[in-house]
N, C-alpha and C positions, 0 to 999 in steps of 0.2 A: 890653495887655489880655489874650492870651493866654493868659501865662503869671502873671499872676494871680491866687493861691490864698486867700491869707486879705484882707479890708478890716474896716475898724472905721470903721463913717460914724458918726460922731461927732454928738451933738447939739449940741455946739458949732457947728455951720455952719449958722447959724439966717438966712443972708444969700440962701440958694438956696431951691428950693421943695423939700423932702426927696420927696415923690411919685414928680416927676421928673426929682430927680436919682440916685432909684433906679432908676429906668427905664433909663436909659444907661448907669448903674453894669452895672446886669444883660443890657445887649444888647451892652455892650461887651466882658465880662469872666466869659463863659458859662463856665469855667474853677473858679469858685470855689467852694472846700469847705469853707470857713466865711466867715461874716457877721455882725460883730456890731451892730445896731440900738439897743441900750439908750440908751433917755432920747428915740430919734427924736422926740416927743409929737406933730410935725407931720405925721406920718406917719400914711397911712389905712390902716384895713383893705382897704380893694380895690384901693388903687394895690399895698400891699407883696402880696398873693395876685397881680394881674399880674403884679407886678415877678419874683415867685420862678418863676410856671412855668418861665420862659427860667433858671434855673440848675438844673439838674440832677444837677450835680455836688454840689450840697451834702450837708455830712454834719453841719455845725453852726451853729446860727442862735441867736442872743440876741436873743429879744423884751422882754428885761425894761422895764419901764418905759411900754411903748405902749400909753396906756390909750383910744386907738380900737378896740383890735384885742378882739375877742369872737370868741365859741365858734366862728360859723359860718366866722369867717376862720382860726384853728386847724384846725380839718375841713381844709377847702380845703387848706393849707396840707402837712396832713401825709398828704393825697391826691396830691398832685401831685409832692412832693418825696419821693422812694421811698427815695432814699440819705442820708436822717436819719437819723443816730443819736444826735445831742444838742439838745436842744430847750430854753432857757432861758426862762422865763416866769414870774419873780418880779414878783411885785406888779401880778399881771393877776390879773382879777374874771374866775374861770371859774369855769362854774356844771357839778356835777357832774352827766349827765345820765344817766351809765352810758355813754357812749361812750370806747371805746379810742382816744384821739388821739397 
């Protein structure tokens, strides 16, 4: 865990609870500078904002596809994780509110 930099949790693993098996993923694997999430769909906006504060290292995250995930969990998101620099978020319903996220 690590030495564990990049994972792809697949939406294919539709047999575990994606919540919390992000949880583990991220208290195991504090290391990680990219993550890619697209298609999670069973994935919530509050478990994925817990699951991220505990990585720090991130610098790339693919939200595409997680259509729980809204504006306030974006915020969150790119408050907490300061070593973003790529943020993928195709086919999310963000409403523009004037905020720099």
């Amino acid at each position: 865990g690590k030495h564990l930099y990049r994972v792809f949790f697949s939406f294919y693993i539709e047999y575990i609870r994606q919540d919390e098996g992000l949880s583990l993923l991220a208290k195991q694997c504090t290391s990680l500078t990219a993550l890619d999430l697209k298609g999670c769909y069973r994935l919530s906006g509050e478990g994925l904002v817990n699951s991220l504060t505990q990585l720090t290292q991130l610098k790339r995250i693919v939200l595409a596809k997680l259509y729980k995930l809204g504006d306030e969990h974006l915020e969150k998101i790119t408050q907490n994780c300061l070593m973003l620099e790529n943020v993928d978020i195709r086919f999310l319903k963000i409403e523009d509110r004037g905020n720099s996220l």
